[in-house]
Structures are given as C-alpha cells and as structure tokens.
PDB file of N, CA, C and O in Angstrom:
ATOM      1  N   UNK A   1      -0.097  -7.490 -12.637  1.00  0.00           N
ATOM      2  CA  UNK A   1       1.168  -7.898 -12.050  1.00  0.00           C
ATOM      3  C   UNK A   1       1.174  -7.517 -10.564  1.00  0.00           C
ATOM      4  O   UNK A   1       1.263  -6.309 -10.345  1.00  0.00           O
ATOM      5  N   UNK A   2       1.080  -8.495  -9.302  1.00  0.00           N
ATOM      6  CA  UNK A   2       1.496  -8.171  -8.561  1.00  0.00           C
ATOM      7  C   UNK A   2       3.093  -8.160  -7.873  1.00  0.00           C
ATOM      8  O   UNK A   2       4.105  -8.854  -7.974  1.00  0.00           O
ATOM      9  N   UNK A   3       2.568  -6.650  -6.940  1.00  0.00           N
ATOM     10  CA  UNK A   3       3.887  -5.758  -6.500  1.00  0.00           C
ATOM     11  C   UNK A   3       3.969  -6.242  -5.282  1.00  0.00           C
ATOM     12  O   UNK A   3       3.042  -7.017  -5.048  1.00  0.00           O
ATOM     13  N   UNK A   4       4.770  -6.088  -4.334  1.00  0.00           N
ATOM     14  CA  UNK A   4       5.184  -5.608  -2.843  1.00  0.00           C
ATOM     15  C   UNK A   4       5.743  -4.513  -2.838  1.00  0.00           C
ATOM     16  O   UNK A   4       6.350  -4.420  -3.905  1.00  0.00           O
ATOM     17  N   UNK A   5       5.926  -3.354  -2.050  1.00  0.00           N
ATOM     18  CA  UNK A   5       6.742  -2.720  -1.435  1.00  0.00           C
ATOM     19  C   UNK A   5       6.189  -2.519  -0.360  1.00  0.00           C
ATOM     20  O   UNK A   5       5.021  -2.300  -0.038  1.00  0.00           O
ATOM     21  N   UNK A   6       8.110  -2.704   0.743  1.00  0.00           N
ATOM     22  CA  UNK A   6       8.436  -2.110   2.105  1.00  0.00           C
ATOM     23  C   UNK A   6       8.814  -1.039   2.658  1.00  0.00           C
ATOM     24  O   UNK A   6      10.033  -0.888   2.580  1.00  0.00           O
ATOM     25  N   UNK A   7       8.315  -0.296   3.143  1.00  0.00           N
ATOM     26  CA  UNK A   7       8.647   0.934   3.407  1.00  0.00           C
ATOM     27  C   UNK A   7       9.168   0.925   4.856  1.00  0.00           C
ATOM     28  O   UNK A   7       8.633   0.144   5.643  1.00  0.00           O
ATOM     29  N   UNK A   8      10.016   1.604   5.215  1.00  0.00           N
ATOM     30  CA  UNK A   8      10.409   1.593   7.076  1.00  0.00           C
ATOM     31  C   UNK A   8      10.127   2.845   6.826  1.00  0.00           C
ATOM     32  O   UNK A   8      10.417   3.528   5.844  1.00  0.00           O
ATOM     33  N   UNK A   9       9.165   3.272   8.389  1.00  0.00           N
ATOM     34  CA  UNK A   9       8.640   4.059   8.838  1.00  0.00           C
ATOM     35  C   UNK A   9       9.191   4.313  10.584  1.00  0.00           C
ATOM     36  O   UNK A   9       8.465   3.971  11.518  1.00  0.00           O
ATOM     37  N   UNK A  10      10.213   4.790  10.747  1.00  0.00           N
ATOM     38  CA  UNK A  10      10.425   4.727  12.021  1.00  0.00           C
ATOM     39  C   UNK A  10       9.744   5.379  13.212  1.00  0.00           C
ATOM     40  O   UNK A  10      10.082   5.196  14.382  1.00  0.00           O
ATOM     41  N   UNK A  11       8.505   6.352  12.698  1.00  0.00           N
ATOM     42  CA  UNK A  11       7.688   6.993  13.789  1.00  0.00           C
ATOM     43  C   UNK A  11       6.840   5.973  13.945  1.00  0.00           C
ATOM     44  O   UNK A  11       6.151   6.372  14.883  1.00  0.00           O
ATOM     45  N   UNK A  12       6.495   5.077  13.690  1.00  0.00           N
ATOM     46  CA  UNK A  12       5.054   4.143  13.983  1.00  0.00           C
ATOM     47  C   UNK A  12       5.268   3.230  15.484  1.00  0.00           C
ATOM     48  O   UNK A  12       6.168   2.461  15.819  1.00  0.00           O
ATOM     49  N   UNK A  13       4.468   3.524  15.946  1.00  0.00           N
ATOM     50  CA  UNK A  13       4.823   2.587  17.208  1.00  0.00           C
ATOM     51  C   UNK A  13       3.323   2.096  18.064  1.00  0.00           C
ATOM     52  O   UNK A  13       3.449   1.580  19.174  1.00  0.00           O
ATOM     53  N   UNK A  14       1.994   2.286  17.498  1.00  0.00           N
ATOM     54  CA  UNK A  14       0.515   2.475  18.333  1.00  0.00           C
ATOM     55  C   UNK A  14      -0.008   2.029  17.384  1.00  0.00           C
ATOM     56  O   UNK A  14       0.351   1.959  16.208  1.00  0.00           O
ATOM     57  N   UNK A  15      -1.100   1.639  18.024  1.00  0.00           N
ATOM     58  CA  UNK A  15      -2.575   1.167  17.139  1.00  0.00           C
ATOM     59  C   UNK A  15      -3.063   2.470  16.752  1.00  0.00           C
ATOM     60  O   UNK A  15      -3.778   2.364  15.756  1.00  0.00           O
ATOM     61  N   UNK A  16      -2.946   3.688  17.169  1.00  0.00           N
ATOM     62  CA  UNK A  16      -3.771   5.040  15.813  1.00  0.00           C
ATOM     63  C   UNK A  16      -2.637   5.016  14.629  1.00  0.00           C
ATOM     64  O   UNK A  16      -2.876   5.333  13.464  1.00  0.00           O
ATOM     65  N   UNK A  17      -1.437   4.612  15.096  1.00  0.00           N
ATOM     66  CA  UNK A  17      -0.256   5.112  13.654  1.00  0.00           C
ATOM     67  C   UNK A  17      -0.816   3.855  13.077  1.00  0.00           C
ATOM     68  O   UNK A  17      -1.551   4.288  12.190  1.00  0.00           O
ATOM     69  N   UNK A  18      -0.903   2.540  13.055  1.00  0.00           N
ATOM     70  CA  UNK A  18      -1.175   1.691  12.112  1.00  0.00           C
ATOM     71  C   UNK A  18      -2.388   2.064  11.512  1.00  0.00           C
ATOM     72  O   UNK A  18      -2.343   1.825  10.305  1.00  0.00           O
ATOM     73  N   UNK A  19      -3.799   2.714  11.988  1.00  0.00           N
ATOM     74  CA  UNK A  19      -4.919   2.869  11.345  1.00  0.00           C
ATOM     75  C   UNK A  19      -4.480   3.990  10.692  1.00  0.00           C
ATOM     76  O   UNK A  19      -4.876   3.797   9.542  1.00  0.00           O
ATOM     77  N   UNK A  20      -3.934   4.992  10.708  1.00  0.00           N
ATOM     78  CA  UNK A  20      -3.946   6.537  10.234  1.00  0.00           C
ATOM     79  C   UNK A  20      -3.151   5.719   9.017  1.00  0.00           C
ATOM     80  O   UNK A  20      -3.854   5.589   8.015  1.00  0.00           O
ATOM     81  N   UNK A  21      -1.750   5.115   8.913  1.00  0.00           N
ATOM     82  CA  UNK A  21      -0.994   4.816   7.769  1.00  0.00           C
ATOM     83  C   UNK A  21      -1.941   4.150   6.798  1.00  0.00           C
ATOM     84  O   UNK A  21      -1.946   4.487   5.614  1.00  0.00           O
ATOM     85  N   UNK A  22      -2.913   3.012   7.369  1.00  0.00           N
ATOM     86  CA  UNK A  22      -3.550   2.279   6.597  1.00  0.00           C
ATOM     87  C   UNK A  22      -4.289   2.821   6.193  1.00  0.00           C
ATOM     88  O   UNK A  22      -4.136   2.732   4.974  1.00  0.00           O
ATOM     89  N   UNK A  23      -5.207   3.481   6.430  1.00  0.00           N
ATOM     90  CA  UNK A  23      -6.444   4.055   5.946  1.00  0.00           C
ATOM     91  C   UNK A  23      -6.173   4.908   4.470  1.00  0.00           C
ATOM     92  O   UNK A  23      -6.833   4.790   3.438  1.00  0.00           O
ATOM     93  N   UNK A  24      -4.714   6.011   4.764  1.00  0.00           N
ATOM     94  CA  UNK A  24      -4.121   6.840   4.036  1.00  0.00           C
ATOM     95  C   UNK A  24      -3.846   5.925   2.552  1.00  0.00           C
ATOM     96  O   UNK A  24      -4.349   6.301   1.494  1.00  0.00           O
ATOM     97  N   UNK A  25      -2.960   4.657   2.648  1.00  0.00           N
ATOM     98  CA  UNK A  25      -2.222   3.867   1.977  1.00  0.00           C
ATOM     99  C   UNK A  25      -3.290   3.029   0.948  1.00  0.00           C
ATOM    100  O   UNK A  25      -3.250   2.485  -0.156  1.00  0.00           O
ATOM    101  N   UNK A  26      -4.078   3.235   1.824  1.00  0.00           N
ATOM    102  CA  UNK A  26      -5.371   2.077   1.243  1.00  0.00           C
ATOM    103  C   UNK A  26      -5.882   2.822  -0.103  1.00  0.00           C
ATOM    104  O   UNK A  26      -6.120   2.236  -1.159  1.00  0.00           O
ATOM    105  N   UNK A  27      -5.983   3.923   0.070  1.00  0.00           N
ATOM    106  CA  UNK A  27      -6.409   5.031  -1.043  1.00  0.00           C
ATOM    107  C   UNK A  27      -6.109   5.012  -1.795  1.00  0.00           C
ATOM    108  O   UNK A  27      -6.931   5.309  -2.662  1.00  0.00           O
ATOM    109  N   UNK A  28      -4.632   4.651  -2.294  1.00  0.00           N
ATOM    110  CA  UNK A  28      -3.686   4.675  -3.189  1.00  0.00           C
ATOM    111  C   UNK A  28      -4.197   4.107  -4.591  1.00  0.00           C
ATOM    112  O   UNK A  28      -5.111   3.322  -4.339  1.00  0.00           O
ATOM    113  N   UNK A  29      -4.004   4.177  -5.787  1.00  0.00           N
ATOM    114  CA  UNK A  29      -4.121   3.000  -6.553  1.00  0.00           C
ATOM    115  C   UNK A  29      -3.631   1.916  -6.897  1.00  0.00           C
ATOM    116  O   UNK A  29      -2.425   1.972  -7.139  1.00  0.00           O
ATOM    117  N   UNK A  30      -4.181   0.801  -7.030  1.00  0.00           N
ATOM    118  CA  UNK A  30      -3.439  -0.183  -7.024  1.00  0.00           C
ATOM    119  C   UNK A  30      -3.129  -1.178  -5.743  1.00  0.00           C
ATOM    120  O   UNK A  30      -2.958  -2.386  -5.582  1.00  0.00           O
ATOM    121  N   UNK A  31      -3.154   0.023  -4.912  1.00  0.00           N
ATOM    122  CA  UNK A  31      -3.039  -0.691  -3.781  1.00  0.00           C
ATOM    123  C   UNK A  31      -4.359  -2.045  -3.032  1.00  0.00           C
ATOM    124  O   UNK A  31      -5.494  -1.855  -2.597  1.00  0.00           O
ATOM    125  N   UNK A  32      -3.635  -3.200  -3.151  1.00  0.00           N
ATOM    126  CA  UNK A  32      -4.473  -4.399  -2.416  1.00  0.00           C
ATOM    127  C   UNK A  32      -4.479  -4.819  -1.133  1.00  0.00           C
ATOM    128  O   UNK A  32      -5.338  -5.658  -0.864  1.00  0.00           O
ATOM    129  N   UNK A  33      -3.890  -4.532  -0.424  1.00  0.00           N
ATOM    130  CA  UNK A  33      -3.471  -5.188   0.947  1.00  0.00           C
ATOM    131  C   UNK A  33      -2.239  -4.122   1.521  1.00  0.00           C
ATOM    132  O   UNK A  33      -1.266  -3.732   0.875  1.00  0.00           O
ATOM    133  N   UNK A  34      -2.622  -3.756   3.035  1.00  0.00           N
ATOM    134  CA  UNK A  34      -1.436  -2.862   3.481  1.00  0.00           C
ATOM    135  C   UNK A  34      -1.117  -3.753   4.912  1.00  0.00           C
ATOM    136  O   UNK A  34      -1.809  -4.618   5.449  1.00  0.00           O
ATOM    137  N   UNK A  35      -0.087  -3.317   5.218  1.00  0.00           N
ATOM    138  CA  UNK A  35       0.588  -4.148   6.593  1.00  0.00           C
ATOM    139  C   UNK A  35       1.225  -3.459   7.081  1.00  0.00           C
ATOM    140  O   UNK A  35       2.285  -3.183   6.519  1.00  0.00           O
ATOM    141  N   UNK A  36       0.835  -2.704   8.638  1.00  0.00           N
ATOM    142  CA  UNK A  36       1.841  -1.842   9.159  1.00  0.00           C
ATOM    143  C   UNK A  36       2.249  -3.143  10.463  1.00  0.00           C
ATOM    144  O   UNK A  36       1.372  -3.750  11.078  1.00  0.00           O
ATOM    145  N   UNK A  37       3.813  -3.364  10.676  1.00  0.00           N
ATOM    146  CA  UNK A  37       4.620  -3.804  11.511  1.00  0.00           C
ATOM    147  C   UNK A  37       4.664  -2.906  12.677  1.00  0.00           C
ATOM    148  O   UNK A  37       5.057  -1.818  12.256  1.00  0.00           O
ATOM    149  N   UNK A  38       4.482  -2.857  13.743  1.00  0.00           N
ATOM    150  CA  UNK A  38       4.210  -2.088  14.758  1.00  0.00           C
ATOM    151  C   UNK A  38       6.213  -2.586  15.502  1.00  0.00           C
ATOM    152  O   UNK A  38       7.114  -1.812  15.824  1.00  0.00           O
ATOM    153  N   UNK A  39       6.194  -3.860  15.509  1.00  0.00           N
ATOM    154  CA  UNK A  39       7.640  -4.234  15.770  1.00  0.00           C
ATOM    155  C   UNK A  39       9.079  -4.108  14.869  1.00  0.00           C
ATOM    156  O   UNK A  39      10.220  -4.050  15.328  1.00  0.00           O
ATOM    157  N   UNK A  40       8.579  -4.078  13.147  1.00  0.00           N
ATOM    158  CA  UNK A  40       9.580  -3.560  12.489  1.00  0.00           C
ATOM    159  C   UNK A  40       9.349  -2.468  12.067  1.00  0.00           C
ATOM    160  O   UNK A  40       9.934  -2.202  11.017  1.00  0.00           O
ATOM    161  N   UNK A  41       8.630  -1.614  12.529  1.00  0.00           N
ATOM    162  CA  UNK A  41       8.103  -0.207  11.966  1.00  0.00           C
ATOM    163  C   UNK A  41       8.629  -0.104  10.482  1.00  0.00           C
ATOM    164  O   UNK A  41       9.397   0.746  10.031  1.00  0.00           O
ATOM    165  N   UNK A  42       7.858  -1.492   9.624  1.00  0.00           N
ATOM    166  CA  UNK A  42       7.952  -1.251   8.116  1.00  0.00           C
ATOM    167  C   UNK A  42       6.753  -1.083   8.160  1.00  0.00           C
ATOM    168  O   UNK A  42       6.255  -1.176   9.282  1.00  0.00           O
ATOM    169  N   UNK A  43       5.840  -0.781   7.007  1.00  0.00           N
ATOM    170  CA  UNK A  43       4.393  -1.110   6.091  1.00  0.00           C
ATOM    171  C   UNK A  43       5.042  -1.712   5.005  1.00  0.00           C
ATOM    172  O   UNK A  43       6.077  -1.397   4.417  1.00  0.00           O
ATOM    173  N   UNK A  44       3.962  -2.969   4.781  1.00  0.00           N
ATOM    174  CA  UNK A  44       4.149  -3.605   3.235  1.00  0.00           C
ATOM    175  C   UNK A  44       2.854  -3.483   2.894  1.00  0.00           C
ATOM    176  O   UNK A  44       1.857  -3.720   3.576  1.00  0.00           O
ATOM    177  N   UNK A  45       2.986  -2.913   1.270  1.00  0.00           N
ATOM    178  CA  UNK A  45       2.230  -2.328   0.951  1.00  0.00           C
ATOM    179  C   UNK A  45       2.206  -4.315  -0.426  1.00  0.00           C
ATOM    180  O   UNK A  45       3.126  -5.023  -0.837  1.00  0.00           O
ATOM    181  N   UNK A  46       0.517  -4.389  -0.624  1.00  0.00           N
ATOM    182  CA  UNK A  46       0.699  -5.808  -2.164  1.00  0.00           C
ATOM    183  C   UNK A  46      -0.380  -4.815  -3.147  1.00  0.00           C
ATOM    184  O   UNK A  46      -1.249  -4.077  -2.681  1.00  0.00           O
ATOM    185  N   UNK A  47      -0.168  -4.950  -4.162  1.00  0.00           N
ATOM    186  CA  UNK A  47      -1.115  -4.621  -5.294  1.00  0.00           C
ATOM    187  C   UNK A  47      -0.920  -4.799  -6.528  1.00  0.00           C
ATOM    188  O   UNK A  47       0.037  -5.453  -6.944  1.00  0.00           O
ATOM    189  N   UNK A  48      -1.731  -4.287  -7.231  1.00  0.00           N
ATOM    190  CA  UNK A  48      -1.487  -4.098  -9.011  1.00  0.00           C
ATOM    191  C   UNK A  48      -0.895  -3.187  -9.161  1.00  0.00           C
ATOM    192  O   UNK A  48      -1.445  -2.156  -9.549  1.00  0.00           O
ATOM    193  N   UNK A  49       0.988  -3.269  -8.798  1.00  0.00           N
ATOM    194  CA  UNK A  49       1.259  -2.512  -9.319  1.00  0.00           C
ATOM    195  C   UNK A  49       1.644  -0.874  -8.816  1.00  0.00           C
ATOM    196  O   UNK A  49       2.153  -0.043  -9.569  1.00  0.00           O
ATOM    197  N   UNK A  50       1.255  -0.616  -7.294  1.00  0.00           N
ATOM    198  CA  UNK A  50       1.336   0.563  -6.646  1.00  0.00           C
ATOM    199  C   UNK A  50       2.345   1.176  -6.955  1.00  0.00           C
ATOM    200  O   UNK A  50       3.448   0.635  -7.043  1.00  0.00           O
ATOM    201  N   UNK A  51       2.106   2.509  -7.186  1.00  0.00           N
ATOM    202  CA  UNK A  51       3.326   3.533  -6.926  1.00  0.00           C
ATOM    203  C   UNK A  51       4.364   3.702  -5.602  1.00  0.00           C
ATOM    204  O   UNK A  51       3.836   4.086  -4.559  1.00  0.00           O
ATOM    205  N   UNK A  52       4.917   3.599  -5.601  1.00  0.00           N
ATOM    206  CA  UNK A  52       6.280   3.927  -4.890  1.00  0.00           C
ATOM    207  C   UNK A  52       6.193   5.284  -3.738  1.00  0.00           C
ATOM    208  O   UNK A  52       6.147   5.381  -2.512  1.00  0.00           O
ATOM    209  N   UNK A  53       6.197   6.019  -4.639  1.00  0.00           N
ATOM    210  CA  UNK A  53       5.894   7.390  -4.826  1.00  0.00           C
ATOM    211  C   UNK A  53       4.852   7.955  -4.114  1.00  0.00           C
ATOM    212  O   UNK A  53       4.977   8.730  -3.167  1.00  0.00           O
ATOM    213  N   UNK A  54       3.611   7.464  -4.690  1.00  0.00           N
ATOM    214  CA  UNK A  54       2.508   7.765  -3.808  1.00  0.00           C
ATOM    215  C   UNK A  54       2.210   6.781  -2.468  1.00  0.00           C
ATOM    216  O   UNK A  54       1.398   7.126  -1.609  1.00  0.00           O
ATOM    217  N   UNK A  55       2.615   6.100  -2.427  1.00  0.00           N
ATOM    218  CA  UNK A  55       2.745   5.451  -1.151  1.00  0.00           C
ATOM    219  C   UNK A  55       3.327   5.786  -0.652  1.00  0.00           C
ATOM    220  O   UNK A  55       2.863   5.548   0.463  1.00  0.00           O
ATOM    221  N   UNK A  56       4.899   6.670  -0.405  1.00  0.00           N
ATOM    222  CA  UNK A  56       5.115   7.418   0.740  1.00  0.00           C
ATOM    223  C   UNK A  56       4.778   9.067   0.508  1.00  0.00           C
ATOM    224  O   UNK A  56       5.338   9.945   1.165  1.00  0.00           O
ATOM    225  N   UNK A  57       3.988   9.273  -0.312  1.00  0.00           N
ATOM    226  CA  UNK A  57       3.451  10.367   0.105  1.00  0.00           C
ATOM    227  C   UNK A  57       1.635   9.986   1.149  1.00  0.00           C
ATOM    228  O   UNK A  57       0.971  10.764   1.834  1.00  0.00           O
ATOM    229  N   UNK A  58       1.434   8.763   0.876  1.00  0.00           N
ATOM    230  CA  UNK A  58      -0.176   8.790   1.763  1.00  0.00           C
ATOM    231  C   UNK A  58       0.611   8.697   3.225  1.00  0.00           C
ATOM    232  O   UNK A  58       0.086   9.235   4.200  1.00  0.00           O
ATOM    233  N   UNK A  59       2.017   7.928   3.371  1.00  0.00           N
ATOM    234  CA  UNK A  59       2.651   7.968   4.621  1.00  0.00           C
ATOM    235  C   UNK A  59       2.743   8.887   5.165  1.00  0.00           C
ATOM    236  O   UNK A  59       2.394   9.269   6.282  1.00  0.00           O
ATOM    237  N   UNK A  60       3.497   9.512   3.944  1.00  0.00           N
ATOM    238  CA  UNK A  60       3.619  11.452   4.882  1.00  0.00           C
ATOM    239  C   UNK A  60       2.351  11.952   5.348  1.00  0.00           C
ATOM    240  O   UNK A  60       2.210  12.203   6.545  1.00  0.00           O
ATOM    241  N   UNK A  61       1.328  12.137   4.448  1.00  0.00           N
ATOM    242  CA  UNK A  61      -0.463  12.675   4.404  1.00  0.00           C
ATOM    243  C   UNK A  61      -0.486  12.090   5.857  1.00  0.00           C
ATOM    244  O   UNK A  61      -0.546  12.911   6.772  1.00  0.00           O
ATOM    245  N   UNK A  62      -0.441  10.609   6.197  1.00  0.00           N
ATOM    246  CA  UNK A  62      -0.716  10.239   7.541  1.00  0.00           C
ATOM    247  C   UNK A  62      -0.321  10.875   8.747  1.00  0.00           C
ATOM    248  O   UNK A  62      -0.904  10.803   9.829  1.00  0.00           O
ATOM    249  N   UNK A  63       1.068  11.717   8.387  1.00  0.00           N
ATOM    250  CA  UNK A  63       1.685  11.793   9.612  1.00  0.00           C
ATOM    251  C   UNK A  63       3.249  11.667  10.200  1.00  0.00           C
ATOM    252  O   UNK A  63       3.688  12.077  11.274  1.00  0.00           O
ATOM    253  N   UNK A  64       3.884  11.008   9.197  1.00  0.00           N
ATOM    254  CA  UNK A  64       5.381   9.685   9.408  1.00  0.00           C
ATOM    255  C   UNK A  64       5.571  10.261   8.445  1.00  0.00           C
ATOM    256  O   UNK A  64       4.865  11.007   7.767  1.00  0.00           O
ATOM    257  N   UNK A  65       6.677   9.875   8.356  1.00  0.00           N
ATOM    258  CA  UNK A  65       8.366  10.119   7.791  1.00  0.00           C
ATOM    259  C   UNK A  65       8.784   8.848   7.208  1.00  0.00           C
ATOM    260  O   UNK A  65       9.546   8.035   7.732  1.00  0.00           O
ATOM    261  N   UNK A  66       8.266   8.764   6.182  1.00  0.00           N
ATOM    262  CA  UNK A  66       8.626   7.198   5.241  1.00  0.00           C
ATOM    263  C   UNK A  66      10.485   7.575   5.547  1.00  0.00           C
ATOM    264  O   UNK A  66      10.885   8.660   5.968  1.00  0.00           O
ATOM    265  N   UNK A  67      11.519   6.194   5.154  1.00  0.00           N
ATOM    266  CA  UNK A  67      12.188   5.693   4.783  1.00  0.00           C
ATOM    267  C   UNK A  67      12.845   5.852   3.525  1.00  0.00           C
ATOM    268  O   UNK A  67      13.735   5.070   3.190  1.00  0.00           O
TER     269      UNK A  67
END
C-alpha cells in the first residue's frame, strides 16, 4: 500500500538541510522516495507504508524540528 506523508520542517532552508534530511529519511523503512521543499520547508516522504513516527525522528537525527 502506498503512503505519503508531509511533514513541515521550518528549519530547512539550503542544499546541506535537504541532503542531511534525505539521506536520514531514506533509511527509514518503507520509505520510497523523499522530497525536501526548500520553498515550503515541507519533506514528502512516498512508500510502503512508512512510519510517521520514525520519519520525524530521522528529521530530528538530521538536525530540524519536524512539525
């Protein structure tokens, strides 16, 4: 079953915060595809299914202050 979730991240604003979030997010399980918005400082996270949960904790691990 694929998921989406959006997370707003209001510290993101650079090309290292989009690699540091992604890299972190990518780890996750489940996780298929990540998207950090540099202009809506969301990440959308697509997969089988990802946790919620652990996706804003790889946010935090990164650095940011999930939403």
């Amino acid at each position: 079953m694929s998921t989406t979730i959006n997370v707003r991240v209001p510290g993101v604003s650079c090309e290292h915060c989009r690699t540091a979030i992604h890299e972190e997010v990518s780890r996750v399980p489940g996780v298929e595809d990540v998207e950090v918005d540099l202009v809506t400082r969301t990440v959308v996270v697509r997969g089988d299914s990802p946790d919620g949960g652990a996706v804003r904790a790889a946010i935090a691990l990164a650095g940011y202050d999930p939403e």
